[in-house]
C-alpha positions as CSV (number, residue, x, y, z in Angstrom):
1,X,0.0,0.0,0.0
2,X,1.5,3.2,-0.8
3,X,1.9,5.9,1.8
4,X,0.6,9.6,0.8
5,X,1.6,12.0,3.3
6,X,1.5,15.8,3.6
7,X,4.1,18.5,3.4
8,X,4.2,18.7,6.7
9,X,5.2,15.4,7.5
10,X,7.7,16.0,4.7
11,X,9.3,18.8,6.9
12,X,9.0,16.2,9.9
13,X,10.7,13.7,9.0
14,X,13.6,15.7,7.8
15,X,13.3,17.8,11.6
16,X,14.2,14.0,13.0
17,X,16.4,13.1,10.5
18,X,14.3,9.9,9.4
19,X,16.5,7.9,7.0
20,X,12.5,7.6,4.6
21,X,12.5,10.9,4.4
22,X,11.3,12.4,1.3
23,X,13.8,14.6,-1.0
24,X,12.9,17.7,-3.6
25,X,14.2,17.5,-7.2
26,X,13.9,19.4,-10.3
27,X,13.9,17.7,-13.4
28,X,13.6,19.2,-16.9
29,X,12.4,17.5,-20.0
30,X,15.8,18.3,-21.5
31,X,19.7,19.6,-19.9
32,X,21.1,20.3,-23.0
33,X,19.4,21.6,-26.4
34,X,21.0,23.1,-29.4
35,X,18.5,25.7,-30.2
36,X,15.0,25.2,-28.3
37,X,13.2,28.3,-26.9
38,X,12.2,26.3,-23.7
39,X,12.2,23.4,-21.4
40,X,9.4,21.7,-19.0
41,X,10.4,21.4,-15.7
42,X,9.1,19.0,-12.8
43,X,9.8,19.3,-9.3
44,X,7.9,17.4,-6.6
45,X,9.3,15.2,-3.3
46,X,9.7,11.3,-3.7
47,X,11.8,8.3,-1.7
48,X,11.7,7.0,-5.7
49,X,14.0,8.6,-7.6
50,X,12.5,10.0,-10.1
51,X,8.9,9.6,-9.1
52,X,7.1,12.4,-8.0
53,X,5.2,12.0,-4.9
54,X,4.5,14.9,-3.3
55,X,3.8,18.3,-4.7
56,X,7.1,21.3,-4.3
57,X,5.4,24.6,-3.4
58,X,8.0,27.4,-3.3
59,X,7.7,31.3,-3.2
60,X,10.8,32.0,-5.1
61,X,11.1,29.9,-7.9
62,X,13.6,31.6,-10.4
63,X,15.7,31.2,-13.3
64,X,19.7,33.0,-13.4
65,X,20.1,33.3,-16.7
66,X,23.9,33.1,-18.7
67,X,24.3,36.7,-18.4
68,X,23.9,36.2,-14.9
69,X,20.4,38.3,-14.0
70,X,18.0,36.5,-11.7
71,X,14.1,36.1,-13.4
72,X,11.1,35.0,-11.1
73,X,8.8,32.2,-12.5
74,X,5.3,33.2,-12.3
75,X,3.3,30.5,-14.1
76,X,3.4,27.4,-11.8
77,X,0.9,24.7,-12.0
78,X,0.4,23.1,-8.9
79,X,-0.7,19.3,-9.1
80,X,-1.1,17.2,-6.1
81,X,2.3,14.5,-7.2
82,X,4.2,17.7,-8.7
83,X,4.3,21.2,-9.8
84,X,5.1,21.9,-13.3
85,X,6.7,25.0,-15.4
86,X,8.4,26.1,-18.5
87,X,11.2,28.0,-18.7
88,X,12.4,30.6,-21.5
89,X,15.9,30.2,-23.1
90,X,16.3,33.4,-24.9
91,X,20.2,32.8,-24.8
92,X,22.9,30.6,-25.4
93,X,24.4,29.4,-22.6
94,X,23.5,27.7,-19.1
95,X,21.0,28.6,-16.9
96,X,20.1,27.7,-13.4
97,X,16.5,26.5,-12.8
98,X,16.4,27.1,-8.3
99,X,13.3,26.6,-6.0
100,X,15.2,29.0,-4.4
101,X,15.5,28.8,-0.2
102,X,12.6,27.1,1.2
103,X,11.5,27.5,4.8
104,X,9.6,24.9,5.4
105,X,6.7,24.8,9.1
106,X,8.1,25.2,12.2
107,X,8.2,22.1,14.6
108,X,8.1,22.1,18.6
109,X,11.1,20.2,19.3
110,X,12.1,18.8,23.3
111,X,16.1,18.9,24.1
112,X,15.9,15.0,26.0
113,X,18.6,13.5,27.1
114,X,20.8,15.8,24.7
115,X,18.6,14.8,21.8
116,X,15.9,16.7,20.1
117,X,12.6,14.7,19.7
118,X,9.4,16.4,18.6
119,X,7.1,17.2,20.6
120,X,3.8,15.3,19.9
121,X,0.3,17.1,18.7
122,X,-1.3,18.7,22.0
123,X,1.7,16.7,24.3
124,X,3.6,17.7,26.8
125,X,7.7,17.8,27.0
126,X,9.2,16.0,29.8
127,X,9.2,18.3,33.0
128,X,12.4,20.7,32.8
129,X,13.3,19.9,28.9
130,X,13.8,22.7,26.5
131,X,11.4,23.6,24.0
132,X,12.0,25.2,21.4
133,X,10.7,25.5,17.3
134,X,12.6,23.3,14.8
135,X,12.3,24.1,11.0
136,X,13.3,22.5,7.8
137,X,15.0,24.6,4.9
138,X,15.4,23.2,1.4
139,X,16.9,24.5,-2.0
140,X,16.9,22.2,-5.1
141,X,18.9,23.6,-8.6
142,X,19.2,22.3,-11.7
143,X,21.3,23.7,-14.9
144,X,20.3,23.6,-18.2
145,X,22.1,24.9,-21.7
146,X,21.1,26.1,-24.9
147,X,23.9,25.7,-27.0
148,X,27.4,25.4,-25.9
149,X,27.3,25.1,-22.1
150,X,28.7,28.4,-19.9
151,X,30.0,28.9,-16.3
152,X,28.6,32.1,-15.2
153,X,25.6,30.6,-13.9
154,X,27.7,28.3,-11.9
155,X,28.8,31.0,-9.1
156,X,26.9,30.5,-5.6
157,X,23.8,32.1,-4.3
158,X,25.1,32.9,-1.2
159,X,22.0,32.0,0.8
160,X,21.1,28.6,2.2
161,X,22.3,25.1,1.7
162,X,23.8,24.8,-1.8
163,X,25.9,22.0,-3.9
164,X,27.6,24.1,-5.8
165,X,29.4,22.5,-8.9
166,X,33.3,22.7,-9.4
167,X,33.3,21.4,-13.2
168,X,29.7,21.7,-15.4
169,X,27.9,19.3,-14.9
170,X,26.0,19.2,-18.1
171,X,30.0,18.2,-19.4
172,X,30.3,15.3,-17.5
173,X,30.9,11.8,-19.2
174,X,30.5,8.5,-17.4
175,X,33.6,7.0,-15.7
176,X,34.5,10.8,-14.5
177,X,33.9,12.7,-12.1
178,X,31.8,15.7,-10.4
179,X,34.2,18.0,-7.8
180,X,30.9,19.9,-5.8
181,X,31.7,22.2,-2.9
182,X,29.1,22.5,-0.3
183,X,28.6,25.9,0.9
184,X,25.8,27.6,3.7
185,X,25.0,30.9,3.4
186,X,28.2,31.1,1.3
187,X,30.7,29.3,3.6
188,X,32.2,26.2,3.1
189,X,31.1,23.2,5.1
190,X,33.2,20.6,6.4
191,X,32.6,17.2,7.4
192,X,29.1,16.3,5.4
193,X,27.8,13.6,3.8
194,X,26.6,13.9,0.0
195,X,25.1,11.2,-1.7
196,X,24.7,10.7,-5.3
197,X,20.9,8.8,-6.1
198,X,19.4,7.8,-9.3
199,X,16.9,5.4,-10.6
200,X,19.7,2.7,-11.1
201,X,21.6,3.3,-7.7
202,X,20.9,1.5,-4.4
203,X,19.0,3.6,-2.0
204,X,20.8,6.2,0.8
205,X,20.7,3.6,3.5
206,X,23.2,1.2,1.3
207,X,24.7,4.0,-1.3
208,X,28.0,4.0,0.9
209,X,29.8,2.9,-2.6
210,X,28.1,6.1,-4.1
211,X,28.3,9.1,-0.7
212,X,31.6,11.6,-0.4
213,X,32.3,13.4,2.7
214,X,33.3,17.1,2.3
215,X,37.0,18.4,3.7
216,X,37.6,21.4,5.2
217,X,36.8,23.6,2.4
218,X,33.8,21.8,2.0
219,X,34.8,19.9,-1.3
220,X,34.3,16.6,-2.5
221,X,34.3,14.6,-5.7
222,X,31.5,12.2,-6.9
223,X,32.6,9.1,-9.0
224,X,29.6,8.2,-11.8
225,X,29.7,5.2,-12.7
226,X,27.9,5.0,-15.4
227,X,25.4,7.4,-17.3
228,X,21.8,8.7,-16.5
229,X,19.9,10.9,-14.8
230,X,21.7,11.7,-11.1
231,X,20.7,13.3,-8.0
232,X,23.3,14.9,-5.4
233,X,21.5,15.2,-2.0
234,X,23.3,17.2,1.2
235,X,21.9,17.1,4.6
236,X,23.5,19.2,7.3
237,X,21.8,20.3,11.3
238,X,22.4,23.2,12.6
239,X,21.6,23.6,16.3
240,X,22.0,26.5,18.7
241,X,21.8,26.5,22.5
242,X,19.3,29.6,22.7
243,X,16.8,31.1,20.9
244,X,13.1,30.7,19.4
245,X,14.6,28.4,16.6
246,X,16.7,25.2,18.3
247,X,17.2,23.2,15.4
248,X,17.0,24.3,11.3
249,X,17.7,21.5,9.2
250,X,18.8,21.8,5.8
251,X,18.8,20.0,2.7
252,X,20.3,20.8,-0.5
253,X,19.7,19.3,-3.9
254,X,21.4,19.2,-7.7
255,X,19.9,17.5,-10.6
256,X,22.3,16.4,-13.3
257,X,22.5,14.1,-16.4
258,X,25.7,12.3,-17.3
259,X,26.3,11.5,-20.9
260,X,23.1,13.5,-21.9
């Protein structure tokens, strides 16, 4: 039987760090066209990659276009497994497709036994614990080029959780590989996990032949074995001893084909 759930037991399960938990993509119809005027673009949540399961809402959708300006997507089309748009490619060269930071509901989270657990719908915390609100943050990016491929779309955001590539990833052949550096609010994080998923790779929980750990610059380098349509997923906690928010949790997401 197949499991729908809302986005706010999306945001839940990522709050507790739930291995299930379901991850954003964007996927376009096409990452590399010699001279169409557009591409279709899904985005949606799944534990399948890439079969959309839960609808993406985001408030700042937006396209950076090769020259570098940032354009806001108006026309989204919100179904109930996925949202869908088009984007315009008046330009040669690449663009990145971004839902852009995400904040997803705020959680009551207990500090018990030096471990956040939620606090349960009209429940109480445990006498003396700290409560405090937990939120999940998400960004998920995907490049796309008309005509020969560019790298001015490839410099950071500077806001949120982002994989940012070190080598264009709509260059990449199989057998190579993809050096990422994983940056928060524009500085380099150390010491995180990212996983590379696709439709013919094992799933997180046994993808230890297919997951980097970042250095102190927050690099890494992603062997693909083969060619397809990949996902790069980061997942990094944040907690602070005081204040409204305890806990943000964020996730960060790239879209790539190899070979394509």
């Amino acid at each position: 039987m197949r499991l729908y759930l809302t986005a706010a037991t999306v945001a839940l399960l990522a709050l507790t760090g739930t291995a299930a938990a379901h991850t954003g993509y964007l996927l376009p119809n096409l990452f590399n066209t010699p001279q169409r005027d557009h591409v279709t673009v899904e985005a949606s949540f799944t534990e399948e990659f890439f079969t959309p399961d839960i609808v993406m809402k985001a408030d700042d959708y937006h396209v950076v276009t090769p020259s570098g300006a940032k354009v806001k997507l108006p026309a989204i089309t919100y179904l109930r497994d996925l949202a869908l748009f088009e984007v315009d490619l008046p330009e040669n060269g690449t663009y990145r497709i971004s839902t852009g930071v995400r904040e997803g509901a705020k959680r009551k989270m207990a500090l018990v036994n030096g471990k956040w657990e939620p606090v349960r719908e009209n429940g109480a915390a445990p006498a003396g614990a700290r409560v405090a609100d937990a939120q999940s943050i998400t960004r998920s990016d995907v490049y796309v080029s008309k005509g020969p491929a560019s790298d001015k779309g490839l410099a950071p955001a500077g806001t949120g959780l982002e994989i940012v590539p070190l080598t264009h990833p709509n260059r990449v052949d199989p057998g190579a590989a993809l050096p990422v550096r994983l940056l928060l609010d524009g500085k380099p994080v150390a010491g995180v996990t990212i996983s590379l998923h696709g439709a013919e790779l094992p799933d997180e929980e046994d993808a230890k032949a297919v997951t980097v750990t970042t250095d102190k610059d927050g690099k890494a380098s992603v062997a693909l074995p083969k060619g397809g349509t990949f996902l790069l997923l980061a997942r990094h906690r944040v907690e602070t001893a005081d204040g409204p928010v305890a806990v943000k949790s964020h996730s960060a997401t790239l879209t790539f084909a190899v070979g394509s």
